[in-house]
C-alpha positions as CSV (number, residue, x, y, z in Angstrom):
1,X,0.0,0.0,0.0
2,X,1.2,3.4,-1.2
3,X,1.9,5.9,2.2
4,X,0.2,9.5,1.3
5,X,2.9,12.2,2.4
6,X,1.6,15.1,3.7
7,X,1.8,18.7,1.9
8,X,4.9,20.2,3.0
9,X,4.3,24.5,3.3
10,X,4.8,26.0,0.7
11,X,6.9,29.4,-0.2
12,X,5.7,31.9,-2.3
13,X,7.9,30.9,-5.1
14,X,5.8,27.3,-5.4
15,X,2.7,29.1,-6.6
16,X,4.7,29.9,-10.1
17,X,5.0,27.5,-12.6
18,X,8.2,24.8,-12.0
19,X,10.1,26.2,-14.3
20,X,10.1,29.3,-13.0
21,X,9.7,28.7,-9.1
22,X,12.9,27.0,-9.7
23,X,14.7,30.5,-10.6
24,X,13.0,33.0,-7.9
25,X,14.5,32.8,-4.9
26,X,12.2,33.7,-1.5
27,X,14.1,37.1,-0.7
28,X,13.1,38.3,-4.2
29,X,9.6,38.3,-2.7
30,X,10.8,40.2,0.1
31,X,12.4,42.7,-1.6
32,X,9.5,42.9,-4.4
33,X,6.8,43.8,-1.4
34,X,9.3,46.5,0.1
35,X,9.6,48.2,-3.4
36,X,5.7,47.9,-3.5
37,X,4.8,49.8,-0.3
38,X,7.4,52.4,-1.1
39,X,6.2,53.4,-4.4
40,X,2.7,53.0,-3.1
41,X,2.2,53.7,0.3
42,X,-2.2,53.0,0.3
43,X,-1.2,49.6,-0.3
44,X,1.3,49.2,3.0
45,X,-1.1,50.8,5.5
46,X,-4.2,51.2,6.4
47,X,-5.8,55.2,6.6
48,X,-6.6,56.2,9.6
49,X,-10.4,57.2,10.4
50,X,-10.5,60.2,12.0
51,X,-12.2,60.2,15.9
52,X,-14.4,63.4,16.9
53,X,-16.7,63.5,19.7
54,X,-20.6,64.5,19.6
55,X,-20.2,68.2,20.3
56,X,-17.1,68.9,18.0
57,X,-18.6,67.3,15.2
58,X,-21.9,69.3,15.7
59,X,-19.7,72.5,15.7
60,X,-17.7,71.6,12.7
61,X,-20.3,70.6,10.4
62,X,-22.1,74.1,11.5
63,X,-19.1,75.7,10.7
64,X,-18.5,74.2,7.2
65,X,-21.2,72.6,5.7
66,X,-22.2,74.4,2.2
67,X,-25.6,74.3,3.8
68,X,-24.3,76.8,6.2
69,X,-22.7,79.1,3.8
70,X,-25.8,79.0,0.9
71,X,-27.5,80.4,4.2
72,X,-25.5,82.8,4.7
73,X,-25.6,84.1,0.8
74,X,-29.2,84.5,1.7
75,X,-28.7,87.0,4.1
76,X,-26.1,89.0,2.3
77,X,-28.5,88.7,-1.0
78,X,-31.5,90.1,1.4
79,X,-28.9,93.0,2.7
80,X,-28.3,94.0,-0.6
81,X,-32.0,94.2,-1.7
82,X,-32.8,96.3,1.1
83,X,-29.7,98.6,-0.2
84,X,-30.9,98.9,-3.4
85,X,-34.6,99.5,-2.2
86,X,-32.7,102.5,0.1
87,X,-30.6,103.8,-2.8
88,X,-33.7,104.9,-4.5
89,X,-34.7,107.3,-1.4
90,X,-31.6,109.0,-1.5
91,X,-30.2,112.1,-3.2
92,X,-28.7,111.9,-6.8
93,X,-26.1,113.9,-8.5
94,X,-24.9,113.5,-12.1
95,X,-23.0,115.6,-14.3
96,X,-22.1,115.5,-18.6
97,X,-20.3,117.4,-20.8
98,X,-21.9,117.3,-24.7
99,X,-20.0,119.0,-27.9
100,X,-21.9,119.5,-30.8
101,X,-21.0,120.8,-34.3
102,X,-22.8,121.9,-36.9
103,X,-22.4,122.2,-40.9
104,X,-21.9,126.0,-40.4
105,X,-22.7,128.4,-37.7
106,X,-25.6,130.8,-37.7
107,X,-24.9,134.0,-37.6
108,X,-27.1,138.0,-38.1
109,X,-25.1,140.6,-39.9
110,X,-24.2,143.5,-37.2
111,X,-25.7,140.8,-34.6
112,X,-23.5,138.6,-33.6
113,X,-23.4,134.8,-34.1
114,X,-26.8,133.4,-33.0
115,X,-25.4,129.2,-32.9
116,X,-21.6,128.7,-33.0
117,X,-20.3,125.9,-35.1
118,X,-19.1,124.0,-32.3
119,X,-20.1,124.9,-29.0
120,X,-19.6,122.6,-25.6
121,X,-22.1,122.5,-22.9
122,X,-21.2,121.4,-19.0
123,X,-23.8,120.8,-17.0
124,X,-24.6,118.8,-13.5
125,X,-27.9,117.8,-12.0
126,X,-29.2,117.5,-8.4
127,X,-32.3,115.1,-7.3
128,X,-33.7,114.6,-3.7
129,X,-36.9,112.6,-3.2
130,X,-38.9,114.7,-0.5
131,X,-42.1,112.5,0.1
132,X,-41.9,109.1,-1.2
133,X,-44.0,106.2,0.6
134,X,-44.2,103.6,-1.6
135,X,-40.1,103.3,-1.8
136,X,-39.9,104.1,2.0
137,X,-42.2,101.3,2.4
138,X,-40.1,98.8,-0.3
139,X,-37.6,99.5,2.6
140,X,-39.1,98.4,5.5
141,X,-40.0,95.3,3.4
142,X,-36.8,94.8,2.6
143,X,-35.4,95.0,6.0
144,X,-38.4,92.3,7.0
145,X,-36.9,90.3,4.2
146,X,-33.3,90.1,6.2
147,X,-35.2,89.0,9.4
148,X,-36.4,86.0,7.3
149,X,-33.3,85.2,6.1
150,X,-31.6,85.5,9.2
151,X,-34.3,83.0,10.7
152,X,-34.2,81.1,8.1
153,X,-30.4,80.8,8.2
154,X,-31.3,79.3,12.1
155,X,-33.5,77.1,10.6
156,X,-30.7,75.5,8.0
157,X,-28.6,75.1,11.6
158,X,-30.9,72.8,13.3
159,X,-31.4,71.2,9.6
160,X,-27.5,70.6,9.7
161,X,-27.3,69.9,13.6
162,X,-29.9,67.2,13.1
163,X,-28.4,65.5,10.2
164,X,-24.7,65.5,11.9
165,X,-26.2,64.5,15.3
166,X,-28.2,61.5,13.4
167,X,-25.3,60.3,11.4
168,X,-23.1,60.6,14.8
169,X,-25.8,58.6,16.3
170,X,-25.8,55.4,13.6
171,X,-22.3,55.2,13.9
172,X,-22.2,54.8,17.2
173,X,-25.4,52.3,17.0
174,X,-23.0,50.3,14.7
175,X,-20.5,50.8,16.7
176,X,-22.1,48.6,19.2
177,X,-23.8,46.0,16.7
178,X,-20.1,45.1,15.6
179,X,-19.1,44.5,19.5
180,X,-22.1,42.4,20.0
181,X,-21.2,40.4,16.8
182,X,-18.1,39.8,17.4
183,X,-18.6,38.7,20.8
184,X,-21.0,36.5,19.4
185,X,-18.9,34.9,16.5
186,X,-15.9,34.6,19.5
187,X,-18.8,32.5,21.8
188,X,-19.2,30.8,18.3
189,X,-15.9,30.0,17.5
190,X,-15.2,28.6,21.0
191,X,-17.9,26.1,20.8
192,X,-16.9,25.0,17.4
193,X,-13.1,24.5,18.5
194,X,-14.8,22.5,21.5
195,X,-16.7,20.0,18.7
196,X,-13.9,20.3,16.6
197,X,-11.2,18.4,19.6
198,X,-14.8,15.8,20.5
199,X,-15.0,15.1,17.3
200,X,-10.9,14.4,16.7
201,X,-10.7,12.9,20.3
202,X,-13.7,10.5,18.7
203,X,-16.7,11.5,21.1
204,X,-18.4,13.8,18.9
205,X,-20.1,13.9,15.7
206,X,-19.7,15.7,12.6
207,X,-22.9,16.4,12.7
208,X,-22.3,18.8,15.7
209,X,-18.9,19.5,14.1
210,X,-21.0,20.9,11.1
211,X,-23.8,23.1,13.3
212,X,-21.0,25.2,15.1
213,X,-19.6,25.6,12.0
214,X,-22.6,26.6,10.1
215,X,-23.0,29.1,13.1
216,X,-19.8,30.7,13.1
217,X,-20.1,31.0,9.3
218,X,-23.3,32.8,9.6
219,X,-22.3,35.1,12.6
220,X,-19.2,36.1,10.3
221,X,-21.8,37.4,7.0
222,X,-23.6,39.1,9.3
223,X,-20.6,41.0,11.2
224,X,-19.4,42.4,7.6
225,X,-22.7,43.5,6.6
226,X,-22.5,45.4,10.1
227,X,-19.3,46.9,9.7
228,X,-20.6,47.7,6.0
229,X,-23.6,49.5,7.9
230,X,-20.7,51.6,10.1
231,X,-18.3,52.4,7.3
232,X,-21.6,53.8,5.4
233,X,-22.4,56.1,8.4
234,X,-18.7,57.0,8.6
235,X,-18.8,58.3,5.3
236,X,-22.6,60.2,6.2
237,X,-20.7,62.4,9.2
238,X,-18.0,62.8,7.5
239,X,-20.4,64.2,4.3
240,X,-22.1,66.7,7.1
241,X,-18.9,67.2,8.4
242,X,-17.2,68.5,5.1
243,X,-14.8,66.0,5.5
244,X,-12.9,64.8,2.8
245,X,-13.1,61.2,4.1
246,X,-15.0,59.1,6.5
247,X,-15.3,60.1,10.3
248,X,-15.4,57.9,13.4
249,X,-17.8,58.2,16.3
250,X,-16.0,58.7,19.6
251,X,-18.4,58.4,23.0
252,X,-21.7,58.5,23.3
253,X,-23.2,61.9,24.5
254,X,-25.5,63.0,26.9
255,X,-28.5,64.8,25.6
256,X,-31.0,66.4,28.2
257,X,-33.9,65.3,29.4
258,X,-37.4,67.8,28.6
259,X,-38.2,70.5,29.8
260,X,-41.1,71.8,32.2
261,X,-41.9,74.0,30.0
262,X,-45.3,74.7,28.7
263,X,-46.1,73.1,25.2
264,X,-46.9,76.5,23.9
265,X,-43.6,78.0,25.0
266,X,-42.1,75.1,23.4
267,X,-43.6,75.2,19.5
268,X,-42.9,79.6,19.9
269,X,-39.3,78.3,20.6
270,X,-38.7,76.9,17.8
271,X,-36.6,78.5,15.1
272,X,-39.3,76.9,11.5
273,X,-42.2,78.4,13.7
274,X,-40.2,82.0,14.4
275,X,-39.6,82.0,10.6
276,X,-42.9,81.7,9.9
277,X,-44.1,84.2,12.2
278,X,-41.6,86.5,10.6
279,X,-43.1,85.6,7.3
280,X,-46.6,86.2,8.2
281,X,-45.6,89.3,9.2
282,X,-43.8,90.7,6.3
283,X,-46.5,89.3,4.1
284,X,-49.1,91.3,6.4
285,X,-46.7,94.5,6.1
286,X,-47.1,94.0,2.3
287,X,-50.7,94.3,2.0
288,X,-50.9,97.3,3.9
289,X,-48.4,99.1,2.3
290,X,-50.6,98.4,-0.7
291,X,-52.3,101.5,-0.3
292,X,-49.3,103.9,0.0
293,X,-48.8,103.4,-3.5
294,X,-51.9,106.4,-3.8
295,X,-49.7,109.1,-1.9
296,X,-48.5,111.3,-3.9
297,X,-45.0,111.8,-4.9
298,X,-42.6,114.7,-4.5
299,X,-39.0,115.6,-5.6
300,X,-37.0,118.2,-6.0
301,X,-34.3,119.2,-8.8
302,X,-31.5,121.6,-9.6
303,X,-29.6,121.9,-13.3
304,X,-26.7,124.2,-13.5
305,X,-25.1,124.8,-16.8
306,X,-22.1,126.3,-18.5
307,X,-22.2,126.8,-22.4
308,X,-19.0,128.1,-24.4
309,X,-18.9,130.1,-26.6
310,X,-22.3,131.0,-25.8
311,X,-25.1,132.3,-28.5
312,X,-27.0,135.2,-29.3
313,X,-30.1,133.7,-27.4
314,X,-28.2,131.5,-25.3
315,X,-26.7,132.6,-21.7
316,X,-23.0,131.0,-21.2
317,X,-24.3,130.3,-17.5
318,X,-27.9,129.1,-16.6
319,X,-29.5,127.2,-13.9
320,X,-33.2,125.3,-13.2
321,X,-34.8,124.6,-10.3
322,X,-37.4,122.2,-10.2
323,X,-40.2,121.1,-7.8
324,X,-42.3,118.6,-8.8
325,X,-45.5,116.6,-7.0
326,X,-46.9,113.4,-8.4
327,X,-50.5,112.3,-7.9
328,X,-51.7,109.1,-9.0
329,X,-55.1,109.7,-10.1
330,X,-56.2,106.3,-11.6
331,X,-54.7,102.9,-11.4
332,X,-56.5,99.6,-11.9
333,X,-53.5,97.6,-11.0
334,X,-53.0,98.5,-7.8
335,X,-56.1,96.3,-6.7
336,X,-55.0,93.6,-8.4
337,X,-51.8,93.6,-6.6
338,X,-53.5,94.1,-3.2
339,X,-55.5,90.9,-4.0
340,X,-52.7,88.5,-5.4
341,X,-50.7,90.1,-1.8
342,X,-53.7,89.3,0.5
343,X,-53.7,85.5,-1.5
344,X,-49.9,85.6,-0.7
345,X,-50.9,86.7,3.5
346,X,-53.0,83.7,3.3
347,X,-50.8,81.5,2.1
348,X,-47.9,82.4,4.8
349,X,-51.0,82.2,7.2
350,X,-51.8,78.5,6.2
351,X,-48.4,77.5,6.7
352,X,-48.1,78.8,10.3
353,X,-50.8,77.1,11.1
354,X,-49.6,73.7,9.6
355,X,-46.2,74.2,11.3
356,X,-47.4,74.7,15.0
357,X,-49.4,71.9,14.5
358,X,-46.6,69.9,13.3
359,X,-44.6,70.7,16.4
360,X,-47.1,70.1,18.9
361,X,-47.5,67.0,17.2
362,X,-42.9,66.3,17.1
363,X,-43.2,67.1,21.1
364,X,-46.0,64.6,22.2
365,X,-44.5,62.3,19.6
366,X,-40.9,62.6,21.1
367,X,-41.9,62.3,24.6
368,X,-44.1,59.7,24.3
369,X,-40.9,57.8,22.6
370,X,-38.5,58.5,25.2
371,X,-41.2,57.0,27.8
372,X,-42.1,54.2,25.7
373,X,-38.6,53.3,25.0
374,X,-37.1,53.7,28.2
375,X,-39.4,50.9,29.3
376,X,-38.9,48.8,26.4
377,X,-35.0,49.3,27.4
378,X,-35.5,48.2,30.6
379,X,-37.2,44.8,29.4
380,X,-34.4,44.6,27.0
381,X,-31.4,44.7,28.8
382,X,-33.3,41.7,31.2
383,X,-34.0,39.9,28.2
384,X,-30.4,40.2,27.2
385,X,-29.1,38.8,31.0
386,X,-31.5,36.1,30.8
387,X,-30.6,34.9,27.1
388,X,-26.7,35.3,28.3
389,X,-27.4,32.7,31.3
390,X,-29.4,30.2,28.6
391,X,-26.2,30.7,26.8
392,X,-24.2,29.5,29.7
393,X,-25.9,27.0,31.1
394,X,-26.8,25.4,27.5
395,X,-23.1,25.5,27.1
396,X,-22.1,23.8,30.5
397,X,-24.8,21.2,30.0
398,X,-23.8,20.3,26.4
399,X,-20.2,19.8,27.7
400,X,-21.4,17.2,30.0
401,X,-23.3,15.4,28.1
402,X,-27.0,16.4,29.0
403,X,-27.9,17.9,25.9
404,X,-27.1,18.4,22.8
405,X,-25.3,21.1,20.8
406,X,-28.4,22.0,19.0
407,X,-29.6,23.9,22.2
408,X,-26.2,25.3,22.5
409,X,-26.7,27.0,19.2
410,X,-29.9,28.4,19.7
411,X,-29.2,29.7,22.6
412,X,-26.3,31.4,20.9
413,X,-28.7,32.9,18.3
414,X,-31.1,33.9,21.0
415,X,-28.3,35.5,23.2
416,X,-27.1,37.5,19.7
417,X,-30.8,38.1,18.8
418,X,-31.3,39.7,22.3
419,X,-28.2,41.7,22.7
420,X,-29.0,43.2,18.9
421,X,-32.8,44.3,20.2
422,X,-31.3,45.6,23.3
423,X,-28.7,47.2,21.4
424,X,-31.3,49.1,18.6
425,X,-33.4,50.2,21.5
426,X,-31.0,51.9,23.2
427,X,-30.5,53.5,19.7
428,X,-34.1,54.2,19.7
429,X,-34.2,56.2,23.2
430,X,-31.0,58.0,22.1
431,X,-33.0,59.2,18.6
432,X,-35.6,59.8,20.7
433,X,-34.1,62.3,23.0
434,X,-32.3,64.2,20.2
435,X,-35.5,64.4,18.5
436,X,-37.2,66.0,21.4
437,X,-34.5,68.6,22.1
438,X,-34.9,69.4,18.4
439,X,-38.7,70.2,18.5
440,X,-38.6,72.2,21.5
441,X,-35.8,73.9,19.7
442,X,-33.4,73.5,22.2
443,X,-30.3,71.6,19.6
444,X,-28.2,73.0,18.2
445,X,-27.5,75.7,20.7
């Protein structure tokens, strides 16, 4: 009978072809992965994730997301409005200077020349508004304009906050998924190694051999789709964070508890329901100001000029001054655009409404969650001891003999099942409690 030699290890040089393994020596390798990393450093290490903690990312992404800064456009777009709407109330000056030549000049025997051939002309002109209030009143709507802006601009904050805080929050949650797992696959792994020396030392089955197997396989696919899940919501924060690159999740933070606070107090708090009070109101300010545009207008106006040569019927120096007073007398459009304002007024007035209703309705929501899960977490975490103490005394029964391994390993899946649900409801309360301090207004500071 032929003896069956075992594989001897093989060196990277036996994965060529004979003929060629024969001819590369194992330092060749060597030197071949040195030149590799130093010509391409990615491929020797690893990057490093960067680590922030909950309030320094908050501060960052507020400090450069684009969201931020397109906010911030806003406002200085609303300043300038409200510039030009004041430019138009205040005094003017302008000055030219015109040549003109004619074919020939015009002149009276014994007369002088009437229109000289060429003749220059300076002259300047003064303007001042004296009783405008339709443009005064563009002005004040203009300067309600940068009050909505600036709200607004508060608004895109908590938008931001809220999306950095969330993304902080699911890393953190997967965080905790991937140490459950990989407690799991090591509880996993020890009960396989356990079947695997029964089943060498000839007391075991492959059967059994096969189930720890099958178990550890499983708890493996489902620790990279976790750590999938966490590089994912790396990349998110570091996306709010304008990072270029993903961004790890440091501790978990401590949000506040409610307030006692009335719910009233809490919905006028909040900045989407300030901003829509400030629109209401520069709506309203609108349609009233409707009816300044039947005031009447008045300006004022002076026009030196200087003429050389000068003519026979025209002074080398002259001046004008002009008053003038505008009355409108009849306009159909002006009710129009009272009626199309008052539809606008409306409008802003609807959507105050739906947005204090909308918070009342975040505020219960969010405090019935944090109640709600706060017991659920209590249950949990119970659920999780108990399923751990299965685990242990499945395990220390199957090692004697009393049962089989088939309890073992559900009470391996139970134990991971319940330290995943306590896991994703202490998730829950945490999302809860952020998304109460965000409808009373109250993140980020």
């Amino acid at each position: 009978m032929r003896k069956t030699e075992k594989p001897s290890k093989k060196w990277p040089g036996e994965f060529f072809p004979p003929a060629v393994s024969r001819k590369i020596h194992p330092a060749t390798f060597s030197l071949a992965a040195f030149l590799l990393a130093a010509a391409f450093p990615a491929f020797a290490q690893t990057p490093t994730v960067r680590r922030v903690e909950f309030d320094e990312a908050v501060r960052e992404a507020l400090a450069k997301n684009p969201q931020i800064s397109g906010a911030a456009v806003s406002i200085a777009q609303a300043e300038a409005n409200r510039q030009q709407a004041k430019a138009f109330t205040r005094p003017s000056i302008t000055a030219a200077v015109n040549s003109v030549t004619n074919q020939t000049e015009v002149a009276f025997e014994g007369s002088g020349v009437v229109s000289p051939r060429t003749q220059v002309s300076f002259s300047a002109a003064a303007a001042a508004p004296l009783f405008i209030a339709p443009q005064w009143a563009a002005v004040r709507q203009a300067s309600d304009q940068i009050d909505v802006a600036n709200q607004d601009a508060v608004e895109t904050r908590r938008q931001v906050g809220l999306a950095t805080a969330t993304a902080y929050l699911t890393v953190i949650a997967a965080q905790r998924q991937v140490e459950v797992d990989l407690r799991a696959l090591e509880a996993a792994r020890a009960h396989l190694e356990y079947a695997d020396r029964r089943l060498e030392g000839g007391v075991g089955s492959r059967l059994n051999q096969l189930r720890a197997a099958q178990s550890v396989s499983d708890i493996e696919t489902r620790l990279q789709n976790v750590r999938l899940v966490l590089s994912r919501a790396q990349e998110a924060l570091g996306v709010q964070m304008a990072e270029n690159g993903p961004v790890d999740a440091g501790a978990a933070p401590t949000l506040d508890g409610p307030t006692t606070a009335s719910l009233d107090e809490l919905v006028a708090n909040r900045p989407d329901v300030k901003a829509q009070i400030l629109a209401v109101r520069a709506a309203d300010r609108v349609v009233q100001d409707t009816g300044k545009e039947w005031f009447p207008t008045a300006s004022v106006s002076f026009n030196p000029q200087y003429v050389t040569p000068s003519g026979l019927f025209q002074p080398a120096k002259s001046w004008r001054l002009i008053f003038g007073v505008t009355q409108p007398v009849f306009d159909s459009t002006v009710g129009a655009r009272r009626a199309l304002r008052t539809v606008s007024l409306d409008r802003e007035r609807v959507a105050q409404t739906t947005v204090e209703i909308q918070a009342r309705s975040e505020i219960r929501i969010a405090q019935e969650a944090i109640r709600s899960f706060e017991r659920a977490q209590t249950s949990a975490r119970l659920a999780a001891q108990q399923a751990a103490e299965v685990l242990k005394i499945s395990t220390a029964a199957f090692e004697v003999g009393a049962t089989t391994n088939i309890e073992v390993i559900d009470a391996q899946r139970s134990s991971l099942d319940a330290d995943t649900a306590a896991t994703l409801i202490e998730d829950a309360l945490q999302r809860a409690r952020l998304d109460l301090l965000v409808a009373i207004g109250r993140f980020p500071q």
